[in-house]
C-alpha positions in Angstrom: -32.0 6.4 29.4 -28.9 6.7 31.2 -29.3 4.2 34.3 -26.5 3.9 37.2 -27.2 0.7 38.7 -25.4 -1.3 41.6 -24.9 -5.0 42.7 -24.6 -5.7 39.0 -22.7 -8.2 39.4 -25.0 -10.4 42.1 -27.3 -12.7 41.3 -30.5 -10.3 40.9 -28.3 -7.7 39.3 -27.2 -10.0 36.6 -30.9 -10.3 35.3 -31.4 -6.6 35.7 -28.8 -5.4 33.6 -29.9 -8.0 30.8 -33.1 -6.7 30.8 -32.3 -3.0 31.1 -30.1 -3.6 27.9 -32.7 -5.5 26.2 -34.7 -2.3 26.4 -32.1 -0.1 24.9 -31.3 1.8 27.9 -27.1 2.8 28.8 -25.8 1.4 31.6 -23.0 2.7 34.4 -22.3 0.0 36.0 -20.6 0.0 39.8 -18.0 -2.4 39.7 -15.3 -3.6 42.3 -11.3 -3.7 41.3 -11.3 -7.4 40.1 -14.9 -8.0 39.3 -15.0 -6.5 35.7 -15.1 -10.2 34.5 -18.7 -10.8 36.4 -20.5 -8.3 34.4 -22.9 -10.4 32.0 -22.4 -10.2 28.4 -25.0 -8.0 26.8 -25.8 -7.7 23.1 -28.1 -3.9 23.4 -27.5 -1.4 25.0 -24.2 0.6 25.9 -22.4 -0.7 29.4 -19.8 1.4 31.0 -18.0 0.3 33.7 -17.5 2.2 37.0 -14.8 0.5 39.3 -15.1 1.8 42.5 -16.1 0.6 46.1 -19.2 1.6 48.0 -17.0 1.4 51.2 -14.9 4.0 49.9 -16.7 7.3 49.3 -13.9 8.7 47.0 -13.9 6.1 44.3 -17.5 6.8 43.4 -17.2 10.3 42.8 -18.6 10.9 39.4 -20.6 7.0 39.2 -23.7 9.4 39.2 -22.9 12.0 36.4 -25.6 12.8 33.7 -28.0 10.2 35.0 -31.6 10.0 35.3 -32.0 6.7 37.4 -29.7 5.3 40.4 -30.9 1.5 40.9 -29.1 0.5 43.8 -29.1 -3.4 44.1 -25.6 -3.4 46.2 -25.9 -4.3 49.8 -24.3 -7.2 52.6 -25.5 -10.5 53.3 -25.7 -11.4 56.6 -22.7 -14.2 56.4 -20.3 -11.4 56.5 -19.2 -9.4 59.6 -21.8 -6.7 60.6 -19.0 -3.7 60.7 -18.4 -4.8 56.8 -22.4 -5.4 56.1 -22.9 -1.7 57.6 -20.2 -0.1 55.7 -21.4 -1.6 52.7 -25.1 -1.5 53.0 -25.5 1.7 55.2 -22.0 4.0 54.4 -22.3 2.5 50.7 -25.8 4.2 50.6 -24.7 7.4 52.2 -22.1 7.8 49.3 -24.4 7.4 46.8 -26.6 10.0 48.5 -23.4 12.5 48.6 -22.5 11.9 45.3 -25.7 12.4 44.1 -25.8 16.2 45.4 -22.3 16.5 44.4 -24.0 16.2 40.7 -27.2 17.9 41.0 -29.7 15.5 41.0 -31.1 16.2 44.1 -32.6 19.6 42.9 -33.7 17.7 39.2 -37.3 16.3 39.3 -36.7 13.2 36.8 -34.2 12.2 38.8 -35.3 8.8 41.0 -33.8 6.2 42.8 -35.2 2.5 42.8 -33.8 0.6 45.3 -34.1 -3.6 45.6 -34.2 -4.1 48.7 -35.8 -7.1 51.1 -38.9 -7.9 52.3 -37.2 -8.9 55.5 -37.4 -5.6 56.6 -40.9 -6.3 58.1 -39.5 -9.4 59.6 -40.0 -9.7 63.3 -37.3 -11.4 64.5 -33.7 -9.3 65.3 -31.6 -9.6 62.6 -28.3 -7.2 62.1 -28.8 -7.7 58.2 -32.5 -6.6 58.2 -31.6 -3.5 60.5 -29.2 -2.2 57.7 -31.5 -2.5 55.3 -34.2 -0.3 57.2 -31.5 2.1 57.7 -30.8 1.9 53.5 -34.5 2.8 52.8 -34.8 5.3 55.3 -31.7 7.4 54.1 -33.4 7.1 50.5 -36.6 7.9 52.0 -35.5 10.9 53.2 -33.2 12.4 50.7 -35.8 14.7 49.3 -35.7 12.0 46.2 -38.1 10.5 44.3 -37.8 6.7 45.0 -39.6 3.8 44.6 -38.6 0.5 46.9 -39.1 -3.3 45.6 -39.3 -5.7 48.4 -38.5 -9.3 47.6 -38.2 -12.1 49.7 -36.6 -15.2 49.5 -35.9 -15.4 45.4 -34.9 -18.1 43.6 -33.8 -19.1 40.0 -31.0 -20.8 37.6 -27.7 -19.2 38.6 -28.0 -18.6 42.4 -25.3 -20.5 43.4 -25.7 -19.4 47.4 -29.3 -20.7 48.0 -30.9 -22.4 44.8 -27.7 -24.9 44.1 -27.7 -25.5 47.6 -31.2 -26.3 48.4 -31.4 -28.5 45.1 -28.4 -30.3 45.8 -29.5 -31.4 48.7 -32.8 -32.1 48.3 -31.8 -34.5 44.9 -30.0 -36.9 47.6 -30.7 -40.4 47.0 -32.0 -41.7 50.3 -31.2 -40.9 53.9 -32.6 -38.2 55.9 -33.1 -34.6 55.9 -33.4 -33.3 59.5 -36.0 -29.8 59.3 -35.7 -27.6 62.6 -38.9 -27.8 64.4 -42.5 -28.8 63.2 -41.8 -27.5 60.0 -44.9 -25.4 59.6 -43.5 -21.7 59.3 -44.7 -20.0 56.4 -42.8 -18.7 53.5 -42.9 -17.2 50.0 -40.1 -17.9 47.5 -40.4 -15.5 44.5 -39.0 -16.7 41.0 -36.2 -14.1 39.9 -37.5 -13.4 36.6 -41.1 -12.5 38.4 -38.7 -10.0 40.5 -37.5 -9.0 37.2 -40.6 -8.6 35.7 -42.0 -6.3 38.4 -39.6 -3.7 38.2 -40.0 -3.8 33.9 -44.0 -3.1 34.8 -43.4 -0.7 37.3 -41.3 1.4 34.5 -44.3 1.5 32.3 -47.0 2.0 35.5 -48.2 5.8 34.9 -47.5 6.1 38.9 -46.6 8.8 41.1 -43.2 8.8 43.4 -42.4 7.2 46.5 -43.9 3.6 46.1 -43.3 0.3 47.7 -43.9 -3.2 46.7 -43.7 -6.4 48.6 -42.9 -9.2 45.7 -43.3 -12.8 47.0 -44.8 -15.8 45.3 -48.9 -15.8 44.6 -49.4 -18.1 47.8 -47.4 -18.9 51.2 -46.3 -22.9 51.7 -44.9 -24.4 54.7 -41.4 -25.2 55.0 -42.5 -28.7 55.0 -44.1 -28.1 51.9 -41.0 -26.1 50.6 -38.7 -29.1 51.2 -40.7 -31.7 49.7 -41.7 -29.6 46.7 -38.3 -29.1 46.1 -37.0 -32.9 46.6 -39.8 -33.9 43.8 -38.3 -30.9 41.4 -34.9 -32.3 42.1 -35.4 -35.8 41.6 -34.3 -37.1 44.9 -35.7 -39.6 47.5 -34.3 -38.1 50.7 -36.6 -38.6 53.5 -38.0 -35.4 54.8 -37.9 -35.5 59.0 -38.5 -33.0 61.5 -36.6 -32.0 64.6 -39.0 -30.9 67.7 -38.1 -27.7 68.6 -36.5 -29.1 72.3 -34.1 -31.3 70.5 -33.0 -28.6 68.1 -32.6 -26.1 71.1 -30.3 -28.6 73.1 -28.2 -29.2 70.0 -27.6 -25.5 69.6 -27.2 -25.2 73.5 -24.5 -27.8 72.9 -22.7 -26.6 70.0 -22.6 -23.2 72.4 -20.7 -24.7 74.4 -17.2 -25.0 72.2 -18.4 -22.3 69.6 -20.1 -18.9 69.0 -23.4 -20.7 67.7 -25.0 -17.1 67.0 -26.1 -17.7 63.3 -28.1 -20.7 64.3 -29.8 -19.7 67.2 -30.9 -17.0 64.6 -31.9 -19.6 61.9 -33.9 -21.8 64.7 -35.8 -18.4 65.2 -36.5 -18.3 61.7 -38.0 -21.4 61.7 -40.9 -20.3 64.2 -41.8 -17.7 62.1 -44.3 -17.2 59.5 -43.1 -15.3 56.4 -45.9 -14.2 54.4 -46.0 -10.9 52.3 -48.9 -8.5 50.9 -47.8 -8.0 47.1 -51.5 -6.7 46.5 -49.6 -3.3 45.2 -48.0 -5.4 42.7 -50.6 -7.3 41.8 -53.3 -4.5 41.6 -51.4 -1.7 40.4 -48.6 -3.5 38.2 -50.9 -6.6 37.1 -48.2 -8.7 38.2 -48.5 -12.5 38.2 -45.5 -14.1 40.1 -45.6 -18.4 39.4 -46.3 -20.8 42.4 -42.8 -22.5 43.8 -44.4 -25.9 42.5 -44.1 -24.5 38.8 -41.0 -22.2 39.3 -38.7 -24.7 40.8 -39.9 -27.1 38.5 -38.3 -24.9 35.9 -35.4 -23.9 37.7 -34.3 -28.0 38.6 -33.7 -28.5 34.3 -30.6 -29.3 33.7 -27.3 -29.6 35.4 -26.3 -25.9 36.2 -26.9 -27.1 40.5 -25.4 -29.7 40.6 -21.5 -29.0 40.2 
């Protein structure tokens, strides 16, 4: 099958296009000036390379041509201006969806897009980043296209150098403290990236209908106390976990306000009020998905010294 797939080069996308070439299937890969060096080496498959820019309408005319599936991965994180995360995440989608009619795939039934997008979208706390996303899935929701929409929270797994590496690195301190925002009771759900991986992979051989939508999250909810320390044990550190009442991390934000923009962590202190759960009963009951629990996953991810540079 000829697959267009972007954010290929990200850490989700990475897996993806290992897998998709594992299967046999030829990949057109979306690449930006620069970043041909990212894409990961494959030994099945066919991989073609597409350099263009999803900010830049022109340079993708043609990324669509003779294909049967668009897997849009590409989007803006929110540690990036929100004119450049809505250019990117909501203009990059619109270009897709032009260039998609420009080839004739709107009017062609086997056509489908599958988008990867975040479970965040349900989140109920304001967030710029989770607003472009909605706006992503609604423009694919209502292109007349058949599309299916995967929904993963916070994933995990060996080569996420933004979140994993960090978290590890940290929590493999030996002694001293690690100060957690609030009570430290907020729920979340990390899923493990090759369970992500895994879902999509069933989902291609689910005999399904169009327009579907999966929530993927880990099997059970933990605290973020519970987060922390199962992460410290994975990591082999002896940090001491402490919590920061919720009045003493407001001041210190209220403070910090006072000399700098302190936006982004008035944000994260909302976050840390919040309960994150997800319903992945689609996945589980339609797919007969199995995601790990963190205690297992991170276990696995912690082996070896990939985190630790």
């Amino acid at each position: 099958m000829r697959i267009s797939l972007t954010g290929a080069t990200g850490f989700i996308g990475n897996y993806l296009v290992k897998a998709l070439t594992e299967r046999g299937h030829d990949l057109r890969l979306l690449i930006r000036e620069g970043r041909e060096d990212a894409v990961p080496a494959t030994s099945a498959g066919s991989v073609e390379l597409f350099v263009g820019d999803l900010t830049n309408p022109e340079s993708i005319n043609g990324f669509l041509k003779d294909s049967e599936r668009l897997i849009h991965l590409a989007a803006a994180h929110d540690h990036i201006p929100d004119e450049e995360m809505r250019n990117i995440t909501v203009g990059g989608t619109e270009a897709l969806l032009e260039d998609a009619k420009r080839q004739g795939l709107t009017k062609k039934e086997e056509f489908e897009i599958w988008i990867v997008s975040s479970a965040v979208i349900g989140a109920p706390v304001y967030s710029y980043y989770r607003d472009t996303k909605r706006i992503q899935e609604k423009l694919i929701r209502g292109s007349g296209i058949n599309w299916t929409s995967f929904r993963p929270t916070l994933v995990y797994g060996v080569g996420d150098y933004r979140h994993t590496a960090s978290i590890l690195r940290k929590c493999a301190q030996q002694g001293g403290k690690m100060w957690i925002p609030h009570d430290g009771k907020s729920r979340i759900s990390p899923v493990h990236v090759d369970d992500v991986i895994n879902a999509i992979m069933l989902f291609w051989d689910f005999d399904r209908g169009v327009d579907c939508c999966y929530e993927l999250a880990g099997p059970a909810a933990l605290s973020y106390n519970d987060f922390i320390d199962t992460t410290i044990i994975a990591a082999g550190g002896t940090v001491s976990r402490k919590n920061m009442s919720k009045k003493w991390a407001d001041r210190l934000i209220f403070l910090k306000g006072l000399f700098k923009d302190n936006t982004a962590d008035r944000r994260a202190s909302a976050y840390f009020t919040l309960h994150h759960e997800h319903d992945i009963t689609n996945a589980v009951d339609e797919l007969g998905w199995s995601p790990r629990p963190y205690s297992e996953g991170i276990s696995q991810v912690a082996e070896g010294d990939w985190w630790r540079e």
